[in-house]
N, C-alpha and C positions, 0 to 999 in steps of 0.2 A: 923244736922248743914249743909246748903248749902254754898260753896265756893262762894266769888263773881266772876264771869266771865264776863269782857265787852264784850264779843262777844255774848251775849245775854242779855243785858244794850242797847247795841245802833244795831241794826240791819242794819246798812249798812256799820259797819264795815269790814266786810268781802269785800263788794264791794269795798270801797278804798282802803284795801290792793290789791283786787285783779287788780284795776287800775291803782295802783303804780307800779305792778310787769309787768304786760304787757307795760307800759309807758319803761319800763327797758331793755325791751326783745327789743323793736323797737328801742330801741339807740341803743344796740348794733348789732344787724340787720342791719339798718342804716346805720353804720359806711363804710366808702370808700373799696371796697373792699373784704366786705360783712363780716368782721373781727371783732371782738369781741373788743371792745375799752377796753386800759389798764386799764379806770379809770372807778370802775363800778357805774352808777346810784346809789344813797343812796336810802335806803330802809328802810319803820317804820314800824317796830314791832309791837309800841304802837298805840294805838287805837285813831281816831283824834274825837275830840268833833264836831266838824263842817266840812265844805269844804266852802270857800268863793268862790261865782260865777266869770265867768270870760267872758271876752270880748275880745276876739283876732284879728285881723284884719290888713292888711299887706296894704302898698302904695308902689309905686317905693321907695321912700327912705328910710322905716323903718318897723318894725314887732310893733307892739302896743298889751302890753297887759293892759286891766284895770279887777283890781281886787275890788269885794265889801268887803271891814273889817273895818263894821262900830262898833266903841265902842273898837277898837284896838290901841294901842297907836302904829304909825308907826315907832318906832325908837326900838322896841320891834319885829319887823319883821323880818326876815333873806331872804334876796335874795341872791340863788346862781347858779351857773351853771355847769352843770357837763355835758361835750362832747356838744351836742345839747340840752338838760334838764332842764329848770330851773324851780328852787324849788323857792316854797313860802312856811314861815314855819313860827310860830308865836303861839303865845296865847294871849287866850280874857279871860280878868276874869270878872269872876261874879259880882264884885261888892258888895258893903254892900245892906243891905234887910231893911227896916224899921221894926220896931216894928207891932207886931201883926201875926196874921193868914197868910199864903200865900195861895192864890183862884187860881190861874193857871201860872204855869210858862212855857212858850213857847218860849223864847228866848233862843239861844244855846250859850254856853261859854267851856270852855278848849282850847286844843294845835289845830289847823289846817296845814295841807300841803297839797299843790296842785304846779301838775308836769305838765308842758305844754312843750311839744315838739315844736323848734323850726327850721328853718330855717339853714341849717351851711353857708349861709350868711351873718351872722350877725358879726356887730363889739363889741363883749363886752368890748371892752374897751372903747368906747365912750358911752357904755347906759347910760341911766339916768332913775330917777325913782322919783317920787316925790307924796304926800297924800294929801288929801284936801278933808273934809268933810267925813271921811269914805270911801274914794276912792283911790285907790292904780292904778296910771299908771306910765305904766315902758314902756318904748323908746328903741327900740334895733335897734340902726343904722344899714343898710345895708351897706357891705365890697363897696368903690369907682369900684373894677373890676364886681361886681356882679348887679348894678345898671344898670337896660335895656338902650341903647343906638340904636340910629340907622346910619347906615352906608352908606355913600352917593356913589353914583354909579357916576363915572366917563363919560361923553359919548367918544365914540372914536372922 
């Protein structure tokens, strides 16, 4: 009788844990002062069915992430943020199957999280996040003191 083990079901599991855990290691690294932040990074055990790809990309005003979770219902999402961290966390179901034989299944479904390190520029309480079409973009306002400026030279 063999046990079921996902960690030989999906072969990259191990790699998302193991970039969950270094994502973990660099916050707390990170932190001011080279100090271990009180609050630690969340950590999955459980094994993720997918990773949705992401798009990161910073302007003077804001950090933009967009994320692919097409066939996700977006209100079934979890955004959170922990120290500099934020978590995307969610599940895709499978859906009903028609009647008959199945010939190849190659679309991914179960739980997803993906940990993007940010900026401690940013204003979490103004982000915003919003879905459309399969598309998950989140807004993370830059703090007003952290927003490059330039500083005008006086002549004598």
């Amino acid at each position: 009788m063999s046990r079921s083990n996902p960690w030989r079901r999906e072969p990259f599991v191990p790699f998302h844990f193991l970039q969950s855990e270094l994502a973990r290691m660099l916050d707390q690294y990170l932190q001011p002062g080279g100090q271990a932040s009180r609050e630690s990074a969340p950590t999955d055990l459980d094994p993720t069915g997918w990773t949705p790809m992401i798009d990161v990309y910073e302007t003077p005003e804001e950090t933009v992430v967009v994320a692919e979770i097409p066939g996700v219902d977006p209100t079934g999402v979890e955004l959170s943020i922990t120290g500099n961290l934020l978590v995307l966390r969610g599940t895709k179901a499978p859906g009903e199957l028609p009647e008959g034989q199945l010939q190849a299944r190659e679309r991914r479904f179960g739980t997803f999280l993906r940990q993007v390190m940010v900026s401690n520029d940013v204003d979490f309480e103004a982000s915003e996040a919003d879905a459309r079409n399969g598309v998950l973009t989140i807004r993370l306002p830059k703090k007003k003191a952290a927003k490059p400026r330039t500083i005008p030279i006086r002549p004598n």
